[in-house]
C-alpha positions in Angstrom: 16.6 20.5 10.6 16.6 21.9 13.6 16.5 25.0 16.3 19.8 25.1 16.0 20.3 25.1 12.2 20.7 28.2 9.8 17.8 26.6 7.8 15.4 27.2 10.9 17.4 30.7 11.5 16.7 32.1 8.0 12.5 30.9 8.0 12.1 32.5 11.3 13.6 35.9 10.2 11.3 35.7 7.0 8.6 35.0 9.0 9.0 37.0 11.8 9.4 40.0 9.0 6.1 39.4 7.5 4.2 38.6 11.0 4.8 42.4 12.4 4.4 43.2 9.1 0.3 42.3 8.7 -1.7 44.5 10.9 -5.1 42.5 11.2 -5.4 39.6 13.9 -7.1 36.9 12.2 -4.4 37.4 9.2 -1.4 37.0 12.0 -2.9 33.8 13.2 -3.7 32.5 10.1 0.0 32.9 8.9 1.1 31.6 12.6 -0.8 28.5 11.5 1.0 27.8 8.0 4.2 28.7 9.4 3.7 25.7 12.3 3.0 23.0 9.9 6.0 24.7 7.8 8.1 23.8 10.4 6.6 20.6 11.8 7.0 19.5 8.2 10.3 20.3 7.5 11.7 18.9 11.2 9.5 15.9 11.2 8.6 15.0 7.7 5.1 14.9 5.9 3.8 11.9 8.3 4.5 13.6 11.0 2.0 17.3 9.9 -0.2 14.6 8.5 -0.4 12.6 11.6 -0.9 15.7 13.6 -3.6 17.1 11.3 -5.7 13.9 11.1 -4.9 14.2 15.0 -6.6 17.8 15.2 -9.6 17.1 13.7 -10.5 14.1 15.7 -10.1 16.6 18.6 -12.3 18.9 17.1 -15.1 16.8 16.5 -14.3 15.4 20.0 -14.9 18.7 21.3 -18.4 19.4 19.7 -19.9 16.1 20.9 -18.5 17.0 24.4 -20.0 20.7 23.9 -23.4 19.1 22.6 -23.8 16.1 25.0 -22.4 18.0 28.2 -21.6 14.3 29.8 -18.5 12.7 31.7 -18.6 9.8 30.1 -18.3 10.9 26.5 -15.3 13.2 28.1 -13.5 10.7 29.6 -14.3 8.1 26.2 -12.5 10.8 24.3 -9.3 11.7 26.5 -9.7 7.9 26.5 -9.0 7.5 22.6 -6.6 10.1 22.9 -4.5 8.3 25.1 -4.6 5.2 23.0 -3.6 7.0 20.2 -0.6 8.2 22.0 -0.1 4.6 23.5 -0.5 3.1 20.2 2.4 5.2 18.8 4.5 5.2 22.3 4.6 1.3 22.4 3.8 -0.1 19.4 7.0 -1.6 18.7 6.2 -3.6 22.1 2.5 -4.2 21.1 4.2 -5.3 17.5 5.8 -8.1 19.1 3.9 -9.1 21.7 0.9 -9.8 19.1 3.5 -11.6 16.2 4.3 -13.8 19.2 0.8 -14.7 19.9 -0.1 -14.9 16.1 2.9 -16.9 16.2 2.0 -19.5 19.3 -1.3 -20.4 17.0 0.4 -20.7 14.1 0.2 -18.0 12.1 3.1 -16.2 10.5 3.1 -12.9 9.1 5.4 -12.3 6.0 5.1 -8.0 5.6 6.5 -6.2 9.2 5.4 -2.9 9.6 7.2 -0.6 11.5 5.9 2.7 12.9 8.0 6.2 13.9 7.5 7.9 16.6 5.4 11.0 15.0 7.8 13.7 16.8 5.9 16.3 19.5 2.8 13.4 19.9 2.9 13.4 23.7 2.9 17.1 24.2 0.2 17.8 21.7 -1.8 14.8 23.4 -1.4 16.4 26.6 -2.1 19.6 25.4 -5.2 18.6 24.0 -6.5 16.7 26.6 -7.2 20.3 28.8 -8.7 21.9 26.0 -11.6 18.6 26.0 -11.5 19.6 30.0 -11.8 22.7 29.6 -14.8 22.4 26.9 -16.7 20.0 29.3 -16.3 22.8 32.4 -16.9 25.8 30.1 -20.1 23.8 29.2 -21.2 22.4 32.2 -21.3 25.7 33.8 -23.4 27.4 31.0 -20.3 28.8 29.0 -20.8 28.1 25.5 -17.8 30.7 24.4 -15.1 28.2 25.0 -15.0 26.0 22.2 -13.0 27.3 19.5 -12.9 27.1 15.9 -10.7 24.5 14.3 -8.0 26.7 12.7 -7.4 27.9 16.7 -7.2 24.5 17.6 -4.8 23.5 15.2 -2.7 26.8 15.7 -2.7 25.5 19.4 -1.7 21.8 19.2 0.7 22.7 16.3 2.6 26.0 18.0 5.5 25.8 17.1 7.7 26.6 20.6 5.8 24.1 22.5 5.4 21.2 19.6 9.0 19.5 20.3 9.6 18.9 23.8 6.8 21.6 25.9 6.1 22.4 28.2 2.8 21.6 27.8 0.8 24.8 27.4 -2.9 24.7 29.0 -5.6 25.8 26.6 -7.0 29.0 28.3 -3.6 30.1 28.7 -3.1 29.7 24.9 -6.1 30.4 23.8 -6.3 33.6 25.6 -3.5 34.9 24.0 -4.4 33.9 20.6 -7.0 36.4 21.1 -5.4 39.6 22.0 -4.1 41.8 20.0 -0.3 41.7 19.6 1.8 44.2 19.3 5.9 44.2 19.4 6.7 45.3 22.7 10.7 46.6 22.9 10.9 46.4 26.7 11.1 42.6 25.7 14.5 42.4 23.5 16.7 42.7 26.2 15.1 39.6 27.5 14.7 37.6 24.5 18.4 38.7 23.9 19.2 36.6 27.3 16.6 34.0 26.9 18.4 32.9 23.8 21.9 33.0 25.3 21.0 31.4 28.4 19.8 28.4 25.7 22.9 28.3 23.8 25.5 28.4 26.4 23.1 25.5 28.3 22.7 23.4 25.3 25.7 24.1 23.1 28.7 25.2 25.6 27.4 23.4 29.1 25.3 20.3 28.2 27.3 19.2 24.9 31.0 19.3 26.6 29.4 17.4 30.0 28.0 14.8 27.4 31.4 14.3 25.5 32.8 13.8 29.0 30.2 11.5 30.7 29.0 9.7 27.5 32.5 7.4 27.6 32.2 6.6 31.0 28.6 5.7 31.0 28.7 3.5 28.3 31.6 1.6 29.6 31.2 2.2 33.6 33.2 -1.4 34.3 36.5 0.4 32.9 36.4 3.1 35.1 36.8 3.9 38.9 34.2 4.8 41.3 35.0 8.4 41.1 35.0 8.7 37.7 31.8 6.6 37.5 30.5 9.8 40.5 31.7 12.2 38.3 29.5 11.1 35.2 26.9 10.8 37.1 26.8 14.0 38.8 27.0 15.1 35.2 24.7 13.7 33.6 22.3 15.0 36.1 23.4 18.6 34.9 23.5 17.6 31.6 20.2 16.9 31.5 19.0 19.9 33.6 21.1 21.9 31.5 19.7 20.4 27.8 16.2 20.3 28.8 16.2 24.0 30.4 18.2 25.5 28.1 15.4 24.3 25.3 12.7 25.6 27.8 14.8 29.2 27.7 15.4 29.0 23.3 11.8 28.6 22.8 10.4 30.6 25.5 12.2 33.5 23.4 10.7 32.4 20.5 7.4 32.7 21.6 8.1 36.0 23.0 9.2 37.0 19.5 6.0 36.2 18.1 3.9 37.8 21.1 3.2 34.8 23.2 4.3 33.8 26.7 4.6 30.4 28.2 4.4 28.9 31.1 7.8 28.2 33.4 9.0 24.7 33.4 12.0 25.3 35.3 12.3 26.8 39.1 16.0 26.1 39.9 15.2 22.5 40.9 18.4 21.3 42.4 17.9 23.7 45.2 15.1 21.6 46.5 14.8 21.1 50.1 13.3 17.5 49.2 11.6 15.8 46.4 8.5 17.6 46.4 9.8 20.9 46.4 11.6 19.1 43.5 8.9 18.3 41.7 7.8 21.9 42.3 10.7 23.1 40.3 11.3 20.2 37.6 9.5 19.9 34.4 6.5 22.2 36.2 4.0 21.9 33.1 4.2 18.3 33.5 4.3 18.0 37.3 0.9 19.9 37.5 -0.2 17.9 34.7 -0.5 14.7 36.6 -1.4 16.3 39.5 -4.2 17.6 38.1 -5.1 15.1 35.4 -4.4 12.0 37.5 -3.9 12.5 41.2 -6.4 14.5 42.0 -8.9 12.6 39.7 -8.0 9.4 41.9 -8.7 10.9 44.8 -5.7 13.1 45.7 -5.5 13.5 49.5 -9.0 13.0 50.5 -9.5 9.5 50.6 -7.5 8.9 53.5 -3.4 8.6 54.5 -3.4 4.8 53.1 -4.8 6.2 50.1 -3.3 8.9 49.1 0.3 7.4 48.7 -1.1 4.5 46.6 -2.3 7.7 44.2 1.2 9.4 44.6 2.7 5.8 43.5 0.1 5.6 41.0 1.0 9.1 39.4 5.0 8.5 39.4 4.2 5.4 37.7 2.6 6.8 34.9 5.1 9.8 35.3 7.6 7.1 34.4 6.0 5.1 31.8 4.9 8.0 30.0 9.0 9.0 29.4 9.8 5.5 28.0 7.8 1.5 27.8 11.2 0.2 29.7 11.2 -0.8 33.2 13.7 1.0 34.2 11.5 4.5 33.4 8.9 2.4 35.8 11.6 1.8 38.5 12.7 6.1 37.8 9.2 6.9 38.3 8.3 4.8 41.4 11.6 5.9 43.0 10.5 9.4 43.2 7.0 8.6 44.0 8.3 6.1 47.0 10.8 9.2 48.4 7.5 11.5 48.2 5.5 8.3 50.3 8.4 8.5 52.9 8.3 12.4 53.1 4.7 12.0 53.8 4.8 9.1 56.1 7.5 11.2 58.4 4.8 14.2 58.0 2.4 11.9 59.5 4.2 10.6 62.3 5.1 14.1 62.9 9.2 13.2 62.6 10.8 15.8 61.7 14.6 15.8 60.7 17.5 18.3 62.2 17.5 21.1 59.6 21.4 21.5 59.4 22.1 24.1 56.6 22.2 22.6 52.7 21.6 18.8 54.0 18.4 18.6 53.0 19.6 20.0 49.7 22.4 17.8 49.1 20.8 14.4 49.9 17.9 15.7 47.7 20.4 15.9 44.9 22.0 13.2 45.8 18.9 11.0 45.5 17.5 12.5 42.4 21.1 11.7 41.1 20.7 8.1 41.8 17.5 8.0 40.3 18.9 9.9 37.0 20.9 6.1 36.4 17.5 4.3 35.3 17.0 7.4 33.6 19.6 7.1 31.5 20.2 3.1 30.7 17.7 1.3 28.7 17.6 -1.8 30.8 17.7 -2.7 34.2 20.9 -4.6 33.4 22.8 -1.6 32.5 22.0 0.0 35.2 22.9 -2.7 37.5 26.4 -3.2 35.6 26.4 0.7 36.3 25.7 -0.2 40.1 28.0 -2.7 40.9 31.0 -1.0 38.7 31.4 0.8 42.1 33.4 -1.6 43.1 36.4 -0.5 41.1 38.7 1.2 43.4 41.6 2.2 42.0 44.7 5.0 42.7 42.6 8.4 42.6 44.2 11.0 40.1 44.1 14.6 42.0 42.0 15.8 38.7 39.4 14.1 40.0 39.2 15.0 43.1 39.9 19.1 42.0 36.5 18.5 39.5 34.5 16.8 42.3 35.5 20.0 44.2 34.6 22.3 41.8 31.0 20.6 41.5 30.7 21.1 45.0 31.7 24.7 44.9 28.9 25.1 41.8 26.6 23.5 43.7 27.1 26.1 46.6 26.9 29.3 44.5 24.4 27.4 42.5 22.1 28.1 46.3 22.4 32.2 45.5 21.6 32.5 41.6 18.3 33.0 42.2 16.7 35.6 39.9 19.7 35.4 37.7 18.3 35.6 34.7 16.2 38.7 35.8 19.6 40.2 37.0 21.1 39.1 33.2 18.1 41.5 32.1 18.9 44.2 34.0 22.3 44.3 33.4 22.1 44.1 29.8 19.5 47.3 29.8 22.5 49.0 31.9 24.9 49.1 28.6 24.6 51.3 26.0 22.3 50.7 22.9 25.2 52.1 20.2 27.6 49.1 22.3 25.1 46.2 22.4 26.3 44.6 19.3 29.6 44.8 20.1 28.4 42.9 23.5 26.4 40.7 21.2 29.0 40.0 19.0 31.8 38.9 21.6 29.5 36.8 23.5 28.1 35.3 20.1 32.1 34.7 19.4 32.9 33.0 22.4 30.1 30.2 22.4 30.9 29.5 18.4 34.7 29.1 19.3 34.4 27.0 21.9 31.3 24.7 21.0 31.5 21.4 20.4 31.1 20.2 16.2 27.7 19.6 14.9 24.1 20.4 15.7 23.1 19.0 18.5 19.2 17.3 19.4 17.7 17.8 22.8 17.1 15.1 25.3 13.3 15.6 26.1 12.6 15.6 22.2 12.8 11.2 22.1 9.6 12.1 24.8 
């Protein structure tokens, strides 16, 4: 099961019906709290809501010997163990074989092989609960003793639902701070809940799925295709992705706002960057400001010198990269962003500054975070290298490629004015009628189920 399914659809309603339904707070969060383990359970299995509620109380108990003891270092021992829980989970098919080959070397065989899954959402609830043990130790450290919360909050947090999946990764007082507030439905906020959802449908199902049928051929076999058709994957896999990953970010963004809760942006029209930080400004925000805060910074950030601080900025990509995948080529993805970032800085430096010629900086920006998107996307540096050199195949170009290459070009130029468009979506949709907005509903609703591709599609980020 997932968002997508009329399983998930049906539950929600039920449980959205009986949520406005209860009047009293504590009730509303306690049913908020069955219903997330509901649906952990039934999209991830028993292991998984076990896994994450074995996970919860080691948090918990984290937390009071943080809130009692008031040190760093049993902090940093317990984001510590959190970590290597994650890593534990993350790489253990690597760790698996790296200690049967040494168990091996000495002469010892094993006969049972266990294998371990992937328990689905670990990374975001890992990161999520590493700012609540943060935010304990500060609270504390500065006389607060309010902060820590019970254990039913803290398992409503690191199981919500909307943000359990793929994020973004929620910080605790921004949670927690909501949990607490009364919630009342609010009507101003169908209109843009309406869009919210149909921004996620026609990303994911329409835009995303019909780009991956398209690319997916061509990546898997780039040596039997030309160099333009290898571009034009590419460049589509790079709004496939954008398109798959925001378009989640939109679908559960209206969940939340269904139950009373916002969440954080994620997304800030990234592929109008002027360069790779203003990127990095716009992609995946939750977990850009993550690392920033959680590991640059607590390196040293920018006050330890120029020399420094780009070692950190490598440093933080790295792990960036690592964290998505234990391959090298998520290490080479990672460490290509965080060298374009050193070389932005070093021109800063030097005080070189480059002729601002209107939508340059923008294109080569895409451009680049387009190349990077190839070790993204292949498993192994091999792939990606038979991906490289199947540039070479220059053959007789067919004028439909060179129509769609200029149609990608003319998206990418509108793409430069659509800011605020889902605002203006919102506004336009309060314009019509409330007796015709089913009828508005309805066709749109029509026109994505007619022209989607077959079967329920997964989201990229949710293998993360």
């Amino acid at each position: 099961m997932n968002y997508f399914s009329i399983e998930f659809s049906l539950i929600f309603l039920i449980f959205l019906a009986i949520y406005w339904n209860l009047k009293n707070l504590v009730v509303q969060n306690t049913l908020l709290l069955l219903f997330n383990y509901i649906i952990i359970f039934l999209f991830g299995g028993i292991n998984v809501a076990i896994t994450l509620l074995c996970y919860s109380i080691f948090i918990h108990f984290c937390a009071l010997f943080i809130n009692h003891f008031k040190t760093k270092f049993f902090l940093l021992m317990c984001i510590s163990f959190s970590v290597l829980i994650l890593c534990f989970f993350k790489y253990y098919p690597d760790l698996k074989d790296f200690l049967e080959g040494v168990l091996s070397f000495i002469g010892i065989h094993l006969s049972h092989q266990t294998n371990i899954i992937l328990p689905l959402g670990i990374s975001f609830y890992t990161f999520a609960s590493i700012t609540y043990l943060k935010s304990v130790y500060d609270n504390k450290t500065k006389g607060f003793n309010i902060y820590l919360e019970s254990f039913e909050n803290l398992a409503t947090y690191l199981s919500f639902f909307p943000t359990f999946v793929s994020g973004p990764i929620m910080r605790s007082e921004f949670f927690f701070t909501q949990l607490r507030a009364k919630r009342i439905w609010n009507n101003s906020y169908a209109n843009l809940i309406f869009i919210l959802l149909l921004f996620g449908i026609v990303k994911k199902i329409l835009i995303a799925s019909h780009i991956e049928n398209y690319t997916s051929p061509i990546l898997q076999s780039p040596q039997d295709f030309s160099t333009i058709k290898l571009l034009l994957a590419i460049y589509g896999y790079s709004l496939q992705i954008y398109c798959d990953f925001s378009g989640y970010i939109n679908l559960v963004s209206a969940f939340a706002l269904m139950i009373g809760f916002t969440l954080p942006p994620n997304f800030n029209m990234p592929y109008i960057a002027r360069n790779l930080k203003d990127f990095w400004n716009r992609w995946h925000i939750s977990l850009s400001t993550f690392i920033r805060d959680f590991i640059y910074i607590p390196l040293g950030g920018n006050k330890k010198g120029f020399f420094a601080t780009q070692i950190f900025v490598l440093i933080a990509f790295g792990i960036s990269g690592i964290w998505h995948g234990n391959t090298i080529n998520f290490l080479i993805w990672g460490l290509l962003h965080g060298f374009g970032i050193v070389i932005l800085n070093t021109l800063k430096y030097y005080n070189i500054h480059l002729k601002n010629i209107p939508l340059l900086p923008k294109i080569l920006t895409f451009n680049y975070v387009t190349f990077c998107w190839i070790f993204f996307y292949y498993p192994d540096f091999t792939s990606a290298l038979s991906f490289l050199e199947s540039f070479k195949n220059i053959t007789l170009i067919e004028s439909l490629e060179i129509y769609l290459l200029l149609f990608g070009f003319c998206l990418f130029i509108i793409y430069q004015f659509m800011n605020n468009f889902l605002n203006h979506c919102v506004k336009l949709l309060e314009k019509i009628p409330n007796i015709l907005k089913p009828v508005f509903i309805a066709c749109v609703l029509f026109i994505i189920f007619k022209y989607m591709p077959n079967g329920i599609p997964n989201f990229i980020y949710a293998s993360f």
